[in-house]
C-alpha positions, -999 to +999 in steps of 0.1 A: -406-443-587-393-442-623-390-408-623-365-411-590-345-436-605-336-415-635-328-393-616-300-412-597-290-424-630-287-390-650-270-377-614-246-408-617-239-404-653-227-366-652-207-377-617-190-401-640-188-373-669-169-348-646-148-375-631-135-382-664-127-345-675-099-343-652-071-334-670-038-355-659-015-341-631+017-330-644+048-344-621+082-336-627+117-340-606+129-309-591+158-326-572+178-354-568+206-362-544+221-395-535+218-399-494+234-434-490+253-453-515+260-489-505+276-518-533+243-532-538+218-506-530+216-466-534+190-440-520+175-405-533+162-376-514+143-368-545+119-338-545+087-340-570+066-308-585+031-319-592+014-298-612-025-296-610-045-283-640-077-287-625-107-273-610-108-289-578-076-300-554-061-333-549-057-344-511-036-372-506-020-394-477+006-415-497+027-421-530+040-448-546+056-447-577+088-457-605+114-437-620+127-447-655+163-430-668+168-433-706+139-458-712+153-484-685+141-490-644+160-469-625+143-466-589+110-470-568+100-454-541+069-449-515+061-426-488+033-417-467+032-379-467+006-359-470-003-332-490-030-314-507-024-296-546-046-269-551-067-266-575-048-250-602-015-251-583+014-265-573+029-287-544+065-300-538+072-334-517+102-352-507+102-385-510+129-415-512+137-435-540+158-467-538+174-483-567+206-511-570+238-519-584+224-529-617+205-501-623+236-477-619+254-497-638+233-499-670+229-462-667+272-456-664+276-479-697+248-454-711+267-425-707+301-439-718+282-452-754+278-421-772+276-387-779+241-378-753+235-342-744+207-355-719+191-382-703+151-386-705+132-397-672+097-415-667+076-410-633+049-425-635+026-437-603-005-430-578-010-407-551-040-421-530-061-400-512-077-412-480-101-439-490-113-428-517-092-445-546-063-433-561-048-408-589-026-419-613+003-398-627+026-406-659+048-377-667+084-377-686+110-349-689+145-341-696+179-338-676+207-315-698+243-334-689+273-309-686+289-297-716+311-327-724+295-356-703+289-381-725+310-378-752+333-402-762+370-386-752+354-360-736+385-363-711+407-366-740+426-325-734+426-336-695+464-334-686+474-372-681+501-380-653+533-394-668+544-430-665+577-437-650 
């Protein structure tokens, strides 16, 4: 009888040792296109790489998840696709993102600031896979802006109509 029961426990313990030594997905934004801009509300067809650096594949049957721009809230978003990332692989969903007036707002007044060369983005969220829990995912990157976006008289050399 004792000898069973360490066995369940050593069998639990290096379950919970290989559970743990999952390296973290790697998600980043591949797209993003505004689909309906309204005065108080804006939506994103927004298309996410995750990236899996592990031995075994992720199935899953719904995302949730928040998008940060520049260190502030910009959108959240949900869906209920389903997907499975191989194991050491890739996959590409679509999902939609919703975000408001404020949000666009804050980001505009970024841009207008100062002299920025790029804005830095935070997704970070869970794909849940079927009843059995959930992964977490917490990846940030970084968007290049135009040459001149940004800048403070960028439009400065832009030919001005004249005034009557």
């Amino acid at each position: 009888m004792k000898r069973r029961l360490l066995l369940v426990c050593a069998a639990w313990l290096h379950g919970c040792a290989a559970l743990s030594l999952h390296e973290p997905l790697s998600v980043t934004i591949a797209d993003l296109k505004p689909i309906d801009v309204g005065v108080l509300e804006q939506r994103y067809a927004i298309k996410v790489r995750l990236l899996n650096p592990n031995d075994t594949e992720i199935a899953f049957d719904g995302v949730v998840f928040d998008l940060e721009i520049n260190d502030t809230p910009f959108a959240r978003g949900v869906s209920d696709q389903k997907s499975v990332i191989p194991r050491f692989g890739e996959a590409v969903i679509d999902v939609q993102a919703v975000s408001g007036l404020q949000n666009i707002l804050r980001q505009i007044n970024e841009l207008l600031k100062g002299e920025r060369t790029s804005l830095t983005y935070r997704i970070k969220g869970r794909l849940y896979g079927g009843g059995f829990g959930y992964t977490r995912f917490d990846s940030s990157g970084e968007i290049a802006l135009p040459a001149g976006m940004g800048k403070p008289g960028a439009d400065a050399g832009r030919a001005k109509p004249p005034t009557p």
